[in-house]
N, C-alpha and C positions, 0 to 999 in steps of 0.2 A: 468571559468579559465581552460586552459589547453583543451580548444574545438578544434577542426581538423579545420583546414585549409577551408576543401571542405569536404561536408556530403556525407558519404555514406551510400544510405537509402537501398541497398542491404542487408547491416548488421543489419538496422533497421527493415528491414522485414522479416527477419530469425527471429531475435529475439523476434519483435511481432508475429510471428504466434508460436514460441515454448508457449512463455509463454501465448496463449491463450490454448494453448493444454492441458498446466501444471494444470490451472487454471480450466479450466473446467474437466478435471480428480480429482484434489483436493475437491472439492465442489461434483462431483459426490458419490466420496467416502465417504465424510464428511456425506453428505445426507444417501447413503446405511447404515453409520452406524449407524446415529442415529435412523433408521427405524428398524434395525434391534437390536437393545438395547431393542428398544419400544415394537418390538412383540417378544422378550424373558423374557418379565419382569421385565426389568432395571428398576428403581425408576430414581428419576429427578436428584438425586447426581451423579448417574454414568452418565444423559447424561450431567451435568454439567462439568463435572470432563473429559468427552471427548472433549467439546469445551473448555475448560482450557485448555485439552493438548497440541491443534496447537497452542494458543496464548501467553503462558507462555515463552518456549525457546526462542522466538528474547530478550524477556528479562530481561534472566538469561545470557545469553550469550553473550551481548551485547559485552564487553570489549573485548574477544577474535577474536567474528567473522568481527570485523568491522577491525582489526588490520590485522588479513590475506586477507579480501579483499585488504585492502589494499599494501599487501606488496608478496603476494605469485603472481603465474600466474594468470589470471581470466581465461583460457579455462583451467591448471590441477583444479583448485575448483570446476567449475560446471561440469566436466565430473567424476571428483571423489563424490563429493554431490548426484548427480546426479543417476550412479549407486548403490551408496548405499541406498538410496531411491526409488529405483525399486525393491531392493532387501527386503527390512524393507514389504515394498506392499506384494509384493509377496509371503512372510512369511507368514502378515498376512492372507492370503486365507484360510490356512489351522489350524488359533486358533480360537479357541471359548469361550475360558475364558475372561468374559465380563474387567478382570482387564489387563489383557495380551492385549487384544485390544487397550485400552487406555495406556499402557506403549510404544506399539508399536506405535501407532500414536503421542506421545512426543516424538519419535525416527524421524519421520516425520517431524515435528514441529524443531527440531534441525535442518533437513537439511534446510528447509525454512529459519532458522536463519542464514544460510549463503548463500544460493541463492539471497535472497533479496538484499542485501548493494552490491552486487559484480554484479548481473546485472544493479541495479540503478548507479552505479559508473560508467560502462560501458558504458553508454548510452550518457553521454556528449560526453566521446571521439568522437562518431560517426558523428556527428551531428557541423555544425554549431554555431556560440551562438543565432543566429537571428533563426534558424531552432529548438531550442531545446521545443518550444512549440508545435509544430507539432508533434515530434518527442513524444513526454509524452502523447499527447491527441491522437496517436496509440497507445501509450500503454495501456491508459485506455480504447479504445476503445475495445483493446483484451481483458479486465479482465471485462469487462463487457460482451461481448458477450459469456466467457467461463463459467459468472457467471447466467444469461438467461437459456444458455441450461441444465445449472449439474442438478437443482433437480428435473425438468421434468424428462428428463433423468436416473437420479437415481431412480425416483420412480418407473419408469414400468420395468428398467431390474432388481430391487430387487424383485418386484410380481411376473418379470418375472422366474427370474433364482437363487434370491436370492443373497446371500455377493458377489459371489465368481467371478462373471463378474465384477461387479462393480472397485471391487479392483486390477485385471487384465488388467482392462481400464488405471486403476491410477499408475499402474506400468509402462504400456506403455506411458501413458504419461512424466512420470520424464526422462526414452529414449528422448523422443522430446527438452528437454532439453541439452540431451548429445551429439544429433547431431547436437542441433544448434551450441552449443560453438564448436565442430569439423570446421563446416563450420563457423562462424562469422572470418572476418580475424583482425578486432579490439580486440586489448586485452589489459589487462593491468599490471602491474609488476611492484612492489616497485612504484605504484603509477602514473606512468608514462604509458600512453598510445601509445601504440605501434601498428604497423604493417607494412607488406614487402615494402611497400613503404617508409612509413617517417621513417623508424626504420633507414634504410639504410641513410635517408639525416641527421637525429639527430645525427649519428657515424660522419657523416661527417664535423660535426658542431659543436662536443665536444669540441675541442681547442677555437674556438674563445668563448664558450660561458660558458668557464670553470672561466675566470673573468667578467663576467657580473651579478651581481645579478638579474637583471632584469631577465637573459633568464633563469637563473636556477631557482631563487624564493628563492634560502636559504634566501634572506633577510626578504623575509613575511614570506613565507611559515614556518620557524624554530621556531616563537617562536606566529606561527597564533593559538587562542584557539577558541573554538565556543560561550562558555559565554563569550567574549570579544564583540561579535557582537550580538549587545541587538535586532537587528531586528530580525533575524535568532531565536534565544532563544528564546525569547516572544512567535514567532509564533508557536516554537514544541511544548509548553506546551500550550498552545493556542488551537492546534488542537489536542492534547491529551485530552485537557479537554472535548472538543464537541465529541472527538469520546465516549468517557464513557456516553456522556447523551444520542447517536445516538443510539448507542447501547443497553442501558436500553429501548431506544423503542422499540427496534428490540424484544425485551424478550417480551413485552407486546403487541404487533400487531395485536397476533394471537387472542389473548384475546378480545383485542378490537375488531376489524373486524366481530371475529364468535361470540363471545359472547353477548357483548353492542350492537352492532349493527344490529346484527343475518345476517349475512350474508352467502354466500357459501363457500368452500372451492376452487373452480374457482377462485372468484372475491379476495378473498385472494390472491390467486397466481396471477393473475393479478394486483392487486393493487403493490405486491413487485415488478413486472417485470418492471412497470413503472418508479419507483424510479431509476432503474440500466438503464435502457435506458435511463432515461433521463440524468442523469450522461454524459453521450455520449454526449448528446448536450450540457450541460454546458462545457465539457471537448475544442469541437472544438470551441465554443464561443469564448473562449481565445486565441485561434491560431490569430487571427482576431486583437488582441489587443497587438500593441508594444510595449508595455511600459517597464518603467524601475523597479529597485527591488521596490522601493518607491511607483511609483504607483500600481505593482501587490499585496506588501503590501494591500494599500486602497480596492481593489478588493476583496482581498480573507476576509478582516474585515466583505465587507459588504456581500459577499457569507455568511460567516459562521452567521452572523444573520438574513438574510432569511432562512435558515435552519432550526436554532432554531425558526423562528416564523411560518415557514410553518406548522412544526410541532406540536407546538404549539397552532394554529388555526384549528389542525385534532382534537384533541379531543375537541371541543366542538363541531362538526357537531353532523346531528342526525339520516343522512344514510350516505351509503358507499361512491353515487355520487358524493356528496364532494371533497371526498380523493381525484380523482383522479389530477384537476387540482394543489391542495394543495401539492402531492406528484411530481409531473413533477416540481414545484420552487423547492422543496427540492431537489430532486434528482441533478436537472442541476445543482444547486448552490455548494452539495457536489463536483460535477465532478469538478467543474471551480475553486472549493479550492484546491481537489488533481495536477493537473497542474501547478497551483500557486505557492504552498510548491516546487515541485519539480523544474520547471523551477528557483525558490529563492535559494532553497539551493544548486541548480547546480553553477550557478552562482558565489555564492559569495563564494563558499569554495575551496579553494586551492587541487589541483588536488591529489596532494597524501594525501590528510586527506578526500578525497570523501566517500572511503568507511565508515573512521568510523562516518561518519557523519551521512549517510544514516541507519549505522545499529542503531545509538541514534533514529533516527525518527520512525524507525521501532519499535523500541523497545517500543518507546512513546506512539506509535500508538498504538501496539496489548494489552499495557499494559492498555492504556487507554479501549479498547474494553475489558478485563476480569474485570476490576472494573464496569464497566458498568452494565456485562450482571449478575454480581454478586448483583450488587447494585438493578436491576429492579426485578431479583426473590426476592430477600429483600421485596422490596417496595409493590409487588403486592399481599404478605401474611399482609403485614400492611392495605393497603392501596385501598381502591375503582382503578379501570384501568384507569379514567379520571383524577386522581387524581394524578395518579403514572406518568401520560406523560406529565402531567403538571410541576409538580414538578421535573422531570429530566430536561425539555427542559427550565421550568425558570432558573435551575442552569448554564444549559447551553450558556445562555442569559448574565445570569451575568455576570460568567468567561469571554466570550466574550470584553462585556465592558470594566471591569476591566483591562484586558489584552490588550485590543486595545489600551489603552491609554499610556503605555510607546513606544509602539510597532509601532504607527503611531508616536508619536512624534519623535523616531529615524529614522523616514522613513521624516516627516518634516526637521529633520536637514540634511539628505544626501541629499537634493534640493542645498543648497550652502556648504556643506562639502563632496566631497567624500569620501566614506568609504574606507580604507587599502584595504579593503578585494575586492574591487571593482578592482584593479590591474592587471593584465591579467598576469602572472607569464608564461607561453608558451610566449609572446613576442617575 
């Protein structure tokens, strides 16, 4: 809803290349400082307690930040966000109090909590509605290639030079941020996507379209809620629930890999890198594929249970070779869900309720990931490591099923009922 006319991928590639910049400065930084916890003597609370802090704020904040994206300017929020987040960076350069570190990285974490919803929000305007899978599977192509370099990257300029390059990088990078939104000429405001082009024909177009419901949308858009649309619903909590089991893997990887399987700490990093590349390739797969919400529904079901089962079939191997083909399904299959989610809830959600939609998923997401990585340290003090990725990736199986079943049937009945929400309210 409320897609442009004619894409302008000028503005889609400002803004993929900031937010590969942001991404790979985040993850650098993220890296330097858990390295840097690690050889001061931090215990596992304090580096738990630092990856809480970037995941918590989309969560607590939801209601607020999803509400200014959607209703303030989208370039003053990402160039005020933005500088204040260079600034929080650059702070931290110079603390060293392990608990200061992590209050100021939830300072961080805050701005992420309104970055996110107000550039995902942005990104339909740009774009076509037939282009918006293109369009997302650049975006994940940035946040994977930003995700690739950070902790190589972070590892050798922290042996190299220690915190304080690292965090100078990641300050520079939230800038990359604040020059994109300077130059992106797509924006949005009170909901409506603007720029010097259509801003100028939409003024020109107020009168006739001040009685049309149609062009305005008050007739859906006023009284649209997101639990109203059981597809959409289903699937945040849906993919909530898999990011908490994906995630419990994640906590236990390292374990598995160098432990169970005595592997290097190379083939480690190599085993993760494959997972995020291959993301990549699940992500353009779905470019490929035009379907409508109904059948991206059916796709992303059966992504998220190859995931759960790739996964699922890593712990029983009994070397590392395995993993690799096992981890390239999982990986693609994650990428080809992320696109899916986004291409769905671009779609179906009414232009001014984008953002707060996107900052619910967000919130879904990062929340699902701290129960996650909380759940897998749990499990891996109870429990054998083959035992623990079984046990996350069966729950995750479950949920799946359970969940596909209202979620496909709503996707069944919009074959001969259109959805409300299917309505193109820009008309």
């Amino acid at each position: 809803m409320s897609f442009t006319s004619g894409s302008r991928w000028s503005d889609v590639a400002v803004a993929t290349g900031a937010r590969a910049v942001s991404v790979c400065g985040d993850f650098l930084a993220a890296t330097a400082l858990l390295l840097t916890l690690q050889q001061r003597g931090a215990g596992s609370y304090a580096v738990a307690a630092l990856l809480l802090a970037a995941a918590v704020p989309p969560v607590l904040l939801v209601r607020w930040t999803g509400r200014l994206a959607d209703r303030l300017d989208s370039r003053m929020l990402l160039v005020v966000t933005g500088l204040a987040q260079a600034v929080i960076c650059a702070a931290m350069v110079y603390v060293s109090n392990p608990i200061a570190l992590i209050g100021l990285a939830a300072l961080l974490g805050c701005g992420y909590a309104q970055t996110q919803p107000t550039l995902a929000a942005l990104l339909p305007a740009m774009v076509r509605r037939e282009d918006l899978a293109r369009a997302s599977a650049l975006g994940q192509t940035a946040s994977s290639v930003g995700m690739l370099i950070a902790p190589a990257l972070g590892g050798v300029l922290v042996g190299q030079f220690g915190l304080r390059i690292p965090l100078m990088f990641d300050a520079v990078s939230y800038l990359a941020i604040v020059a994109g939104a300077l130059v992106i000429r797509t924006r949005r405001r009170n909901g409506v996507a603007v720029n010097p082009v259509e801003e100028a024909i939409r003024k020109t177009s107020d009168t006739v379209a001040a009685g049309d419901p149609a062009a305005t949308g008050s007739a859906s858009a006023s009284t649209w809620r997101l639990r109203d649309d059981r597809l959409v619903w289903t699937m945040i909590v849906l993919f909530g629930a898999v990011i908490a089991a994906v995630s419990s893997v994640n906590v236990a990887d390292v374990f598995f890999i160098r432990g169970v399987l005595h592997s290097t700490t190379t083939m480690y990093g190599v085993i993760s890198a494959v997972w995020t590349g291959a993301a990549v390739i699940g992500a353009w797969f779905l470019t490929r594929r035009h379907a409508a919400d109904a059948g991206l529904a059916r796709m992303m079901v059966g992504a998220l249970v190859l995931t759960c089962v790739s996964i699922l079939c890593a712990c029983t191997v009994r070397s590392v070779a395995p993993l690799v083909p096992l981890f390239l399904l999982g990986g693609a299959s994650n990428g080809a869900e992320n696109v899916a989610a986004t291409v769905v809830l671009s779609r179906r959600t009414p232009g001014e309720f984008r953002g707060r939609v996107f900052a619910v998923y967000g919130a879904v997401a990062n929340g699902g990931q701290a129960v996650g990585l909380l759940a897998g340290g749990v499990l891996l003090d109870l429990v054998p490591v083959r035992l623990a990725i079984a046990a996350t990736c069966g729950f995750g199986l479950i949920v799946t099923v359970v969940f596909a079943v209202p979620m496909l049937r709503a996707a069944a009945q919009e074959r001969t009922v259109p959805a409300p929400a299917m309505v193109d309210v820009a008309a």
